[in-house]
C-alpha positions as a printed NumPy array, in Angstrom:
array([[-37.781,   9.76 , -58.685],
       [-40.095,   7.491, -59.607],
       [-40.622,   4.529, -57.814],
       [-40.877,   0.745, -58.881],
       [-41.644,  -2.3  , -56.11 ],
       [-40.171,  -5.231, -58.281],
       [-40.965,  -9.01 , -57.582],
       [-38.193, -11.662, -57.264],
       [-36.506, -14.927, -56.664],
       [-38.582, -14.68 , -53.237],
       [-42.134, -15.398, -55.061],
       [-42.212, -19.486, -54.579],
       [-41.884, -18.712, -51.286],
       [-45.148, -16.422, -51.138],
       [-47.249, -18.695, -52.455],
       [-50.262, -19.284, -52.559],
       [-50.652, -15.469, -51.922],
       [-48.264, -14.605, -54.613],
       [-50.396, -16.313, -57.241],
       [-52.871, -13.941, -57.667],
       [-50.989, -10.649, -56.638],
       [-47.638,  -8.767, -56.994],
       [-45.627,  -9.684, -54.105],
       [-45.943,  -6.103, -52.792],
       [-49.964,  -6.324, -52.805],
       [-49.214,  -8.96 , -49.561],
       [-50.729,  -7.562, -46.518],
       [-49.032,  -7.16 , -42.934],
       [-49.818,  -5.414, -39.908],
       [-52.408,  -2.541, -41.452],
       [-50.85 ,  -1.915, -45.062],
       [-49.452,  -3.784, -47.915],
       [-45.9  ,  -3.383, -48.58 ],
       [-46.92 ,  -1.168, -51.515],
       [-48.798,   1.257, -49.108],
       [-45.893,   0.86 , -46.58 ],
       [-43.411,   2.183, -48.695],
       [-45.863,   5.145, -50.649],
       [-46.144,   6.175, -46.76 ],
       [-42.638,   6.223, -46.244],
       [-41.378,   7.841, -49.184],
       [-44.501,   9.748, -50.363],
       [-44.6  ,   8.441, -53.827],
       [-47.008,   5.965, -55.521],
       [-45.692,   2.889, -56.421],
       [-46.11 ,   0.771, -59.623],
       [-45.222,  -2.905, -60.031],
       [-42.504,  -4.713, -61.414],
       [-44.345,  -8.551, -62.304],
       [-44.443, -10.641, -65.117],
       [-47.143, -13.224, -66.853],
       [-51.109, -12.295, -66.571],
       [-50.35 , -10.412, -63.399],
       [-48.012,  -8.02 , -65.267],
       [-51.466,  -7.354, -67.464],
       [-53.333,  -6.854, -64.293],
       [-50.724,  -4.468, -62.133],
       [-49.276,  -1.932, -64.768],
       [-45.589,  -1.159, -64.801],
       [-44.708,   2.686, -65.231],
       [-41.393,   3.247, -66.026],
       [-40.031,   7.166, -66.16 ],
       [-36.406,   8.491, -66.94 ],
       [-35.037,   7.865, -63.026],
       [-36.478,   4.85 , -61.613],
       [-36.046,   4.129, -57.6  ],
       [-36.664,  -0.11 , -57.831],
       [-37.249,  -1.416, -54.289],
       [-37.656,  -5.245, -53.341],
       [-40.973,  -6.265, -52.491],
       [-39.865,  -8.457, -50.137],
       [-38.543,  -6.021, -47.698],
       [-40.648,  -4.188, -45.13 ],
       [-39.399,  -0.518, -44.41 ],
       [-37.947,   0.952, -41.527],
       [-36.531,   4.289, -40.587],
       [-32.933,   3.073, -40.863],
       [-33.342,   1.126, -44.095],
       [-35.382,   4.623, -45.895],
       [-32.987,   6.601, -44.807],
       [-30.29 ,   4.301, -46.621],
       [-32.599,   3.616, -49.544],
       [-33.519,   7.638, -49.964],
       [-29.408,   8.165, -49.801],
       [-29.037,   6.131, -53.444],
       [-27.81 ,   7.693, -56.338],
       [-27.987,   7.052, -60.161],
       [-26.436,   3.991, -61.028],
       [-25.885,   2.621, -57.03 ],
       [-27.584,  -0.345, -55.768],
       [-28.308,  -1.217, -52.183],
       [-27.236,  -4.431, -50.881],
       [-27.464,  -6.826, -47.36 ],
       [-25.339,  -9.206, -48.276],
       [-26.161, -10.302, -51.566],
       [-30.126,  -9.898, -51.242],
       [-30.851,  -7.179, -53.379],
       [-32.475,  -4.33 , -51.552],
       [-33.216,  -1.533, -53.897],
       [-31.427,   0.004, -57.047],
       [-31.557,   3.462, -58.495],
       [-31.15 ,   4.337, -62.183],
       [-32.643,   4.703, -65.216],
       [-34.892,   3.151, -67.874],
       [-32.312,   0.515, -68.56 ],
       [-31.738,   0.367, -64.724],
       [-35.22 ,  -1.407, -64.721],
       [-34.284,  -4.25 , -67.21 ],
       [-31.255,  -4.878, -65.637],
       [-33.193,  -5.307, -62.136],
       [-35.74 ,  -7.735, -63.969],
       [-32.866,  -9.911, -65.052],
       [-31.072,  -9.162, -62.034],
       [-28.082,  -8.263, -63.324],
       [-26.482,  -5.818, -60.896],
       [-22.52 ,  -6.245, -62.544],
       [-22.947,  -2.27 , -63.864],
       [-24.238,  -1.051, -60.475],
       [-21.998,   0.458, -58.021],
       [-22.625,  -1.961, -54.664],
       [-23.696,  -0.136, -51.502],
       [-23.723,  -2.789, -48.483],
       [-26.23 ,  -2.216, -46.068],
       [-25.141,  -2.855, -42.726],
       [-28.552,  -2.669, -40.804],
       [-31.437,  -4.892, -39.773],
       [-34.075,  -5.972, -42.533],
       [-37.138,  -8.123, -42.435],
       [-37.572,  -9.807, -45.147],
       [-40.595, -11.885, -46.541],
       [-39.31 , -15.28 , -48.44 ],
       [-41.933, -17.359, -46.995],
       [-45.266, -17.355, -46.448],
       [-45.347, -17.895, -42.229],
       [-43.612, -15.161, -41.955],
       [-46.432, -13.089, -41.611],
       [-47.532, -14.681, -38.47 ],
       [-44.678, -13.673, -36.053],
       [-44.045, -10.595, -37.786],
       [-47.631,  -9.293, -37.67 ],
       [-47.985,  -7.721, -34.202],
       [-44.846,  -5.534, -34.838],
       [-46.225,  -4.507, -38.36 ],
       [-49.386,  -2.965, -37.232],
       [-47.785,  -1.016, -34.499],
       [-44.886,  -0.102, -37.141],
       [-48.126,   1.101, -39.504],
       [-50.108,   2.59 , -36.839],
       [-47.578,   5.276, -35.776],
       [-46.866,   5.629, -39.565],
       [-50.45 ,   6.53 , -40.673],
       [-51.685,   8.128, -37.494],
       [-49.073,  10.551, -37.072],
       [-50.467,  14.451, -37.177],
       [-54.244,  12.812, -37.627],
       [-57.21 ,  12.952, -35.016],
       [-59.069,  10.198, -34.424],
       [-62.93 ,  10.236, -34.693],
       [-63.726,  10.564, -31.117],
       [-65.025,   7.357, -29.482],
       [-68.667,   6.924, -28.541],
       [-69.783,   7.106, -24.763],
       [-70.798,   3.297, -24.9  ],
       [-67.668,   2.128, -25.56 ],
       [-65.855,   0.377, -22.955],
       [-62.116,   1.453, -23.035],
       [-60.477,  -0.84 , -20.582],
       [-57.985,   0.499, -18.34 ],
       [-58.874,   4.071, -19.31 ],
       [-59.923,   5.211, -16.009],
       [-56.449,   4.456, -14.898],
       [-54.462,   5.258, -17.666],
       [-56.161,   8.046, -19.701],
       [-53.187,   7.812, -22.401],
       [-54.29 ,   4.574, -23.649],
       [-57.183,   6.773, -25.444],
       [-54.279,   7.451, -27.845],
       [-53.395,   4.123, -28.677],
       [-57.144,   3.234, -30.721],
       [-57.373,   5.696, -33.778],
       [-60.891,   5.396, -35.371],
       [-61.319,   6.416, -39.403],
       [-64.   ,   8.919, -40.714],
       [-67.196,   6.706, -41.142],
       [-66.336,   3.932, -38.602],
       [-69.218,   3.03 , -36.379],
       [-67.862,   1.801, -32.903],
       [-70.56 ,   1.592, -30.032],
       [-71.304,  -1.291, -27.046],
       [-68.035,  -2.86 , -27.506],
       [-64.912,  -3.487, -25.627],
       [-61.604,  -1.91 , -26.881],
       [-58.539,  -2.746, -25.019],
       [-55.152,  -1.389, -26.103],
       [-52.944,  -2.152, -23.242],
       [-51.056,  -4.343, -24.722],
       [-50.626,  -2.338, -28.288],
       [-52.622,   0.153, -30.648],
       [-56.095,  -0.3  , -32.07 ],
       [-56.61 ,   0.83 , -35.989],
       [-60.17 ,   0.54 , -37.085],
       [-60.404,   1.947, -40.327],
       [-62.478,   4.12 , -42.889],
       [-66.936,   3.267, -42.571],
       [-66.165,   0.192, -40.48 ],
       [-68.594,  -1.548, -37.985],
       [-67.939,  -2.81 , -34.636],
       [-71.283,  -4.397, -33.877],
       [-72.272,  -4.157, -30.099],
       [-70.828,  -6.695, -27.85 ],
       [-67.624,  -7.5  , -29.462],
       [-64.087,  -7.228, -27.644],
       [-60.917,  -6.217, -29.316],
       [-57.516,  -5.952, -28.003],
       [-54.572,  -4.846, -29.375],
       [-52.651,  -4.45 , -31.446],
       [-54.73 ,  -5.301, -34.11 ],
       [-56.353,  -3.594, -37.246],
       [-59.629,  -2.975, -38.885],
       [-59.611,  -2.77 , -42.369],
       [-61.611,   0.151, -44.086],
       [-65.885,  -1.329, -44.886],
       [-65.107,  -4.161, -42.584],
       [-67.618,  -5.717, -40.361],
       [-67.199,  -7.281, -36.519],
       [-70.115,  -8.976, -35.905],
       [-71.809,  -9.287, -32.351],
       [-69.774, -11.07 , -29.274],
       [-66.827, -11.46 , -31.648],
       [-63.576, -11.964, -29.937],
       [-60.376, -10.332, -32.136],
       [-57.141, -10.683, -30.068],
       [-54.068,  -9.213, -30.635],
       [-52.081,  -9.688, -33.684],
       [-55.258,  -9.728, -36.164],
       [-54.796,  -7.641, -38.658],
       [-58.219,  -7.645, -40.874],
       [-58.079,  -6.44 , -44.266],
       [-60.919,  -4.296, -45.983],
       [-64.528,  -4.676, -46.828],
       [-64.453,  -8.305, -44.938],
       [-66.641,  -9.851, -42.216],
       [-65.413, -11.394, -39.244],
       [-67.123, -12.633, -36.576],
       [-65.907, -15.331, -33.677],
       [-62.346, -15.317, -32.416],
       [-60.111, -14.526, -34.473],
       [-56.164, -13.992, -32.806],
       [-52.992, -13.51 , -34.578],
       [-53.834, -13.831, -37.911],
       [-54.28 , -11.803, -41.239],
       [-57.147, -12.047, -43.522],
       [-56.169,  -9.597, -46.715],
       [-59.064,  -8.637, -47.36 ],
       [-63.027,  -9.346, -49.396],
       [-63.079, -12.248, -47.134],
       [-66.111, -13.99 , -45.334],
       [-65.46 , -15.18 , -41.495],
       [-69.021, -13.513, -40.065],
       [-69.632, -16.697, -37.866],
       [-68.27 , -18.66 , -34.492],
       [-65.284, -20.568, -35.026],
       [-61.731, -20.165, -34.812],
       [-58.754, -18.657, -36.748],
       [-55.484, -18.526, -35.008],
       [-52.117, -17.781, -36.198],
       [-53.409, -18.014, -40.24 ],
       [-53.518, -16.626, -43.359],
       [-56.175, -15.939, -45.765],
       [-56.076, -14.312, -49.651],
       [-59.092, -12.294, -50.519],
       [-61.98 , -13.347, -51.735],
       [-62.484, -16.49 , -49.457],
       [-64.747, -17.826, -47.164],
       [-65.035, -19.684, -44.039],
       [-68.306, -21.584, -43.433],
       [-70.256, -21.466, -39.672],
       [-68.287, -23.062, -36.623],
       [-64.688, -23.593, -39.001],
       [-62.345, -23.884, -36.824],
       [-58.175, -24.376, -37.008],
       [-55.518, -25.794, -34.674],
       [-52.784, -23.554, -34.38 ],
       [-50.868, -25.785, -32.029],
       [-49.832, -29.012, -32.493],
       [-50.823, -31.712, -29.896],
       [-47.136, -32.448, -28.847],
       [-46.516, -28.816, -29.125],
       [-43.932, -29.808, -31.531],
       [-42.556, -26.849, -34.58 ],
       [-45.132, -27.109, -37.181],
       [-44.017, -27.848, -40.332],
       [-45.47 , -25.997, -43.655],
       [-45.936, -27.25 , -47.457],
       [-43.231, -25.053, -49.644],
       [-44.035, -24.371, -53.036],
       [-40.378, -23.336, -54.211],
       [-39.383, -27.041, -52.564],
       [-42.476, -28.9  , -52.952],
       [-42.265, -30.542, -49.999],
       [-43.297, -29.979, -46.238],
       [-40.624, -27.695, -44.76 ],
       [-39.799, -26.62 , -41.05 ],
       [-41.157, -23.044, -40.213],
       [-39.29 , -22.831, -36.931],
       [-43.039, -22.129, -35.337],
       [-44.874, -23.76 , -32.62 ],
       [-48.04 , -21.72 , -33.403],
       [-49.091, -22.038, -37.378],
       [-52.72 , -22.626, -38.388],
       [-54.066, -22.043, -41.801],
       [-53.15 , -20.497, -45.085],
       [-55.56 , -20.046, -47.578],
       [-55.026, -18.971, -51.339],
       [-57.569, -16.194, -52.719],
       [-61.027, -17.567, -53.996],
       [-60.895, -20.925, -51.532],
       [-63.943, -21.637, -49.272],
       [-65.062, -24.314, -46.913],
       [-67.963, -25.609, -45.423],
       [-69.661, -25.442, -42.008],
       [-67.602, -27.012, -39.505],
       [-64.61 , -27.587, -41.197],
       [-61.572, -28.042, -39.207],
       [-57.466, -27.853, -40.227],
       [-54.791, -29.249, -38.78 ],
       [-51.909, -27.287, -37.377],
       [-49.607, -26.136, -40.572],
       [-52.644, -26.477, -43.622],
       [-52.165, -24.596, -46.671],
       [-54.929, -24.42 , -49.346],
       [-54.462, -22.923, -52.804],
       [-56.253, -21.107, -55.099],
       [-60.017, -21.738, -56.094],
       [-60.715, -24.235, -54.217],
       [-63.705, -25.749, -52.69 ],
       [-63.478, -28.25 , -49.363],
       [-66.199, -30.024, -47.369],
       [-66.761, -33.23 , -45.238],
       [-66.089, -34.837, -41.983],
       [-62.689, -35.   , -41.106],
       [-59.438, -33.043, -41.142],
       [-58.033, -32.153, -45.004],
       [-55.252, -32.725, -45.746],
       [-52.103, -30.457, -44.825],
       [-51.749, -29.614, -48.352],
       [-54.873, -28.97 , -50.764],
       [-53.496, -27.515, -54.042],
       [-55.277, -25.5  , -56.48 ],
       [-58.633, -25.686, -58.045],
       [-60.307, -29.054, -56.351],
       [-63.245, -29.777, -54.653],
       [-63.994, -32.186, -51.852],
       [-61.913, -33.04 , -48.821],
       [-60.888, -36.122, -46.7  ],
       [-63.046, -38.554, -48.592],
       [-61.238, -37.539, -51.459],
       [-60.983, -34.914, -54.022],
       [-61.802, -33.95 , -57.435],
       [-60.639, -31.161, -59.899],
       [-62.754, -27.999, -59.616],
       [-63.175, -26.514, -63.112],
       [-61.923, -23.281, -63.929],
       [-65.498, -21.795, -65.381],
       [-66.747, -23.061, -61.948],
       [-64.187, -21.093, -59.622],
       [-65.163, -18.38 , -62.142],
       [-68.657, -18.453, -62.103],
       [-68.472, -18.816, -58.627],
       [-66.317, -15.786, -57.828],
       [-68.156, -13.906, -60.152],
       [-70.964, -14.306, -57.575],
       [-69.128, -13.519, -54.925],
       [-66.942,  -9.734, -55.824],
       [-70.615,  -8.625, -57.157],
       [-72.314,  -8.812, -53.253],
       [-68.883,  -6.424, -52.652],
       [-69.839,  -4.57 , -55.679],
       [-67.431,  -5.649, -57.699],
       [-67.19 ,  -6.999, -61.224],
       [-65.035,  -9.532, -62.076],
       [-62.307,  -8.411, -64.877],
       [-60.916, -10.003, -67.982],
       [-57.05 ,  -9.412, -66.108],
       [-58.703, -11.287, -63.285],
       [-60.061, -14.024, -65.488],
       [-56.576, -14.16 , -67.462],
       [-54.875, -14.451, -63.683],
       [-57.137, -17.209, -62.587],
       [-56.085, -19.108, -66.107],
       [-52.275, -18.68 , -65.428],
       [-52.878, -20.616, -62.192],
       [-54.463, -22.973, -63.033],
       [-52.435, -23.799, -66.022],
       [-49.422, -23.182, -63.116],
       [-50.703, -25.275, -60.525],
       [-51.733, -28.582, -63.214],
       [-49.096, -30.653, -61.969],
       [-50.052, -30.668, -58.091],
       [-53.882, -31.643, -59.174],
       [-52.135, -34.679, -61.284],
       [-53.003, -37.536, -59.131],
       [-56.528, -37.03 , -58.623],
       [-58.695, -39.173, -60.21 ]])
C-alpha cells in the first residue's frame, strides 16, 4: 500500500511554518510527522500539496493509495485503526478526516475532499491534532518521548564517554537507558540529566564541554551545543543547527543559527533562521495572563489557551544582537529585524527593520541572502526553493500593504 500524507483545511493554521513546507515536513518532539508515520508503518511517504510546494515535494501516486492527514500525530491505537482500512473505507473522528484508503481516484477525491463514495469508519479514540501553530509547544515534551521509544527500540546506543556527568546515575543506574547517543555524536565534559525524561542526541552531533542538558529533549543529527549552554526539557533541536545559551521548551526545525547567550523559551523557529548574540524572548506575560497569538486563517490575534508562548519564527527570518520579543510574537518568512525596542507581536513576511518602523525586504535580497546562508551548510539553493520563496511573497503582499 502505498502511502500518501495529504495537506488540508488545517494549513492557515500552520503558518508561518506551512509556507515553505508540506504540513507533514513540521517538526515535533524528534521527527516530522512524515518520519513519524514511515516509523510506524514502515513505508516512505510522499506528499499530497499544491502550488510551488507541490513542485518542490513530489506526489507519487500507485494503484492502492493509504492517504493519511498530516495533521495527525500517530499513536499505537490510531495505527492500529488506520492499518485496519480497506479499499474504499475512510477513517473518521468526528468529521475530521483521518485517513482514507483506495485507489488512484481515491487520491483526487481526498484533494477535493469529497468523502460521499467512501464507506465512513468513526474512530472512537484519542487524536492529537495540529490546526495551529502553538500547538507544538505543549505537545512537545510528550512527542520526543513518543519518538524516542519509537526509534530507539532494538538499537544500542554509542556508549557514553567517561567525562560525562550522568546525574543521578550512581543512584539509579537505569537512567543510562533513557540518553541514546547516534553513531558519530561527540558527547564529552557535559552534564546529561534524564530524570525527568529521555535524552536523543543524534547522528555526528557535538556537545561541546560544559553544557547541561536535561530531558526530555532531542539533538538533531550535525547539530552543535556550544560551551556552558543550558537546553532544558522540552527542546527539541532539529538537524545541522547551532545552539548555544538556554534554550527550554522549544523547537527549532532545523539549519538554524542560535550559537550565542540569550534566551528561547516556549518558541518556534523554521529552518534556515538566525538569532543574533544575547536575543532573548519572554515566554510569560507580566500579569501572567493567556497569551494571545496572531492567526493567519483569522487574521487577527487569537487566544492560545497558554500562559507560556514566546516566539515563532517563519523559515529564512533573522534578527540582530540583542533583540528581544514579547510574549506571543510571530515573524514570517524572509524577514530581517533590528533596533532598540520590542517588535511588534506580528511582523509579516519579507520586511526589514523593527520598532522604528519597517520597510519591505525585496525578494532578490531574502534570496541572495539565503543563498549565503544554505551554502556555509553546504547547500545550494534550488530553483523549487526560489519558486517557493516567490509564492510567498506574492501570498503574503497584502499583510506588507501598509508599509510605506
Amino acid at each position: 500500500m502505498n502511502l500518501i500524507l495529504f495537506d488540508n483545511h488545517h494549513r492557515k493554521g500552520m503558518l508561518p511554518l506551512a509556507f515553505t513546507r508540506p504540513q507533514a515536513n513540521i517538526r515535533i518532539g524528534i521527527l516530522t510527522v512524515k518520519e513519524k508515520w514511515e516509523n510506524w508503518l514502515h513505508k516512505t511517504a510522499s506528499f499530497l500539496c499544491t502550488g510551488a510546494l507541490a513542485n518542490k515535494f513530489k506526489l507519487n501516486v500507485a494503484e492502492n493509495n493509504l492517504c493519511i492527514s498530516a495533521s495527525v500525530l500517530p499513536n499505537e491505537q490510531l495505527v492500529e485503526a488506520v492499518q485496519k482500512l480497506g479499499l474504499g473505507q475512510a477513517l473518521l473522528s468526528g468529521s475530521e478526516v483521518i485517513a482514507v484508503c483506495g485507489n488512484q481516484s481515491a487520491v483526487k477525491a481526498v484533494e477535493n475532499n469529497e468523502m460521499q463514495s467512501f464507506e465512513l469508519v468513526q474512530y472512537s479514540g484519542d487524536i492529537r491534532l495540529l490546526d495551529k501553530v502553538y500547538k507544538l509547544i505543549p505537545y512537545n515534551q510528550d512527542e520526543i518521548r513518543a519518538d524516542f521509544k519509537l526509534i530507539t527500540a532494538g538499537k544500542q546506543s554509542q556508549l557514553i564517554d567517561e567525562s560525562v556527568t550522568i546525574v543521578g546515575a550512581n543512584k539509579n543506574p537505569e537512567l543510562i537507558n533513557q540518553i541514546f547517543i547516534e553513531e558519530g555524536a561527540e558527547v564529552e565534559y557535559c552534564s546529561l540529566n534524564a530524570k525527568e525524561g529521555p535524552i536523543y542526541i543524534g547522528k555526528n552531533a557535538k556537545i561541546w564541554e560544559g553544557a547541561m542538558l536535561r530531558g526530555p529533549i532531542a539533538i538533531g543529527e550535525s547539530s552543535q551545543i556550544s560551551m556552558g549552554a543550558k537546553i532544558l526539557p522540552g527542546a527539541s533541536i532539529g538537524p545541522w543547527s547551532k545552539v548555544g545559551g538556554e534554550v527550554s521548551n522549544s523547537v527549532i526545525t532545523g539549519y538554524s543559527n542560535k550559537v550565542h547567550d540569550g534566551y528561547l523559551g516556549d518558541s518556534v523557529l523554521g529552518e534556515w533562521c538566525n538569532l543574533g548574540a544575547d536575543t532573548n524572548t519572554s515566554n510569560l506575560k507580566n500579569d501572567f495572563a493567556m497569551v494571545k497569538l496572531w492567526d493567519y486563517s483569522t487574521q487577527r490575534f487569537a487566544k492560545t489557551g497558554l500562559q507560556f508562548c514566546g516566539l515563532v519564527m517563519g523559515d529564512y527570518s533573522r534578527c540582530a544582537i540583542n533583540t528581544s520579543f514579547n510574549s506571543g510574537t510571530v515573524v514570517g518568512v524572509g524577514s530581517n529585524i533590528f533596533g532598540s525596542g520590542f517588535p511588534r507581536n506580528f511582523v509579516p513576511s519579507f520586511v526589514i527593520g523593527g520598532p522604528q518602523g519597517y520597510r519591505i525586504n525585496q525578494l532578490k535580497a531574502v534570496q541572495k541572502t539565503a543563498k549565503m546562508a544554505m551554502a556555509r551548510r553546504q547547500v545550494e539553493i534550488s530553483e523549487n526553493d526560489v519558486a517557493v520563496l516567490e509564492e510567498v511573497y506574492s501570498e503574503t503582499k497584502s499583510f506588507r500593504s501598509s508599509l510605506k
